[in-house]
SEMI-623988 format. One record per residue (C-alpha): y, x, z; residue number from 1. Coordinates in nm, 2 decimals, always signed. Layout:
N
[site [Y X Z] NUM]
...
//
This chain:
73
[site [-8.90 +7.04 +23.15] 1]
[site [-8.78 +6.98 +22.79] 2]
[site [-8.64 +6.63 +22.95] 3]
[site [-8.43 +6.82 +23.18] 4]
[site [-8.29 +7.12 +22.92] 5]
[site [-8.18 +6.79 +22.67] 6]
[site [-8.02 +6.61 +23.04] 7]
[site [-7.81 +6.95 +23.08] 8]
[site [-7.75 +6.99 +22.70] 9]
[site [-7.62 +6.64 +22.64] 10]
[site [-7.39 +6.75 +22.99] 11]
[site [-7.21 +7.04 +22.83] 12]
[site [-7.16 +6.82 +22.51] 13]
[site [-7.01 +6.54 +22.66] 14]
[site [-6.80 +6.76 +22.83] 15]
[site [-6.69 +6.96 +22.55] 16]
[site [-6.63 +6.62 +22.36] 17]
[site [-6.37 +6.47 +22.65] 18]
[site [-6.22 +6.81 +22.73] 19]
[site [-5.79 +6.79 +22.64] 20]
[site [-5.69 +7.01 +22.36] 21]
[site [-5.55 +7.30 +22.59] 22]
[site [-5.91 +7.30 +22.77] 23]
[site [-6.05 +7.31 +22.35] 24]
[site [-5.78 +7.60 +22.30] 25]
[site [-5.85 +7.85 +22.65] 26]
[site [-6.23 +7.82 +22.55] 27]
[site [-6.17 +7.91 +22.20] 28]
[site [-5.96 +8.22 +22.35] 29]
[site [-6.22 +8.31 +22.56] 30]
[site [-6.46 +8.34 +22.27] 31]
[site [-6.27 +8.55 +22.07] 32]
[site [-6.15 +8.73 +22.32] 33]
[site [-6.56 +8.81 +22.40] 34]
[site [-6.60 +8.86 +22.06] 35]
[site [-6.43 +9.14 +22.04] 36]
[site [-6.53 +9.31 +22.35] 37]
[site [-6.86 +9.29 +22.24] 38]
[site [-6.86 +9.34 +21.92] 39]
[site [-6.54 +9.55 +21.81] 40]
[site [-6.52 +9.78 +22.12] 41]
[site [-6.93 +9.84 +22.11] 42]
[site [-6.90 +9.95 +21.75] 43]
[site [-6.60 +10.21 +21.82] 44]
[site [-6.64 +10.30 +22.15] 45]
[site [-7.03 +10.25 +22.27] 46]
[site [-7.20 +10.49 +22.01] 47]
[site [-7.58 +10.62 +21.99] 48]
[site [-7.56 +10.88 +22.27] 49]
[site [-7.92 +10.93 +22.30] 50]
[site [-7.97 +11.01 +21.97] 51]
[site [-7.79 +11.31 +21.92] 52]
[site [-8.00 +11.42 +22.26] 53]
[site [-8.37 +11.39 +22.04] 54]
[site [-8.52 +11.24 +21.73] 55]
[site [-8.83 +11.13 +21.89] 56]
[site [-8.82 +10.86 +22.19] 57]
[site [-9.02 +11.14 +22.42] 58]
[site [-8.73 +11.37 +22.35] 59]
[site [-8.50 +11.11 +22.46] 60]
[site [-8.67 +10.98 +22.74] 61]
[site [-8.72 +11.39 +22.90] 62]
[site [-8.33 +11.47 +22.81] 63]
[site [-8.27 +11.13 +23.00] 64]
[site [-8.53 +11.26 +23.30] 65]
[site [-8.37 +11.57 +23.32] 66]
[site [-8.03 +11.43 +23.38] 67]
[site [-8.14 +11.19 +23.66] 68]
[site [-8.32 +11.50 +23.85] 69]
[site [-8.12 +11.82 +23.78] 70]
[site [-7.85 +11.82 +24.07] 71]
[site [-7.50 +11.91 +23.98] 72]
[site [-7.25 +12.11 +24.18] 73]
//
């Protein structure tokens, strides 16, 4: 197993290593572009919802039940 995860380690790397410089440039694009969907829109957009609903996790978890039965019209 550990023969195989080194095998597709040693892939990526070598492909990484003989990739042109555009291929080098859209990856580092991608990364920062997941960077800061991740990170910068979690922090601003993504806040603790739940815990403004209870302090304790059983509060939490019965506000969260209540939502998933209680039909809304």
């Amino acid at each position: 197993m550990i023969k195989i995860l080194k095998n597709i380690w040693n892939f990526y790397i070598e492909g990484f290593k003989n990739m042109p410089e555009y291929g080098k440039r859209a990856w580092t694009i991608i990364i920062i572009k997941l960077i800061i969907m991740f990170a910068v829109l979690k922090v601003f957009f993504f806040q603790d919802f739940l815990g403004t609903k209870g302090k304790t996790d059983k509060e939490k978890s019965e506000y969260v039940s209540k939502q998933l039965i209680t039909i809304k019209k």
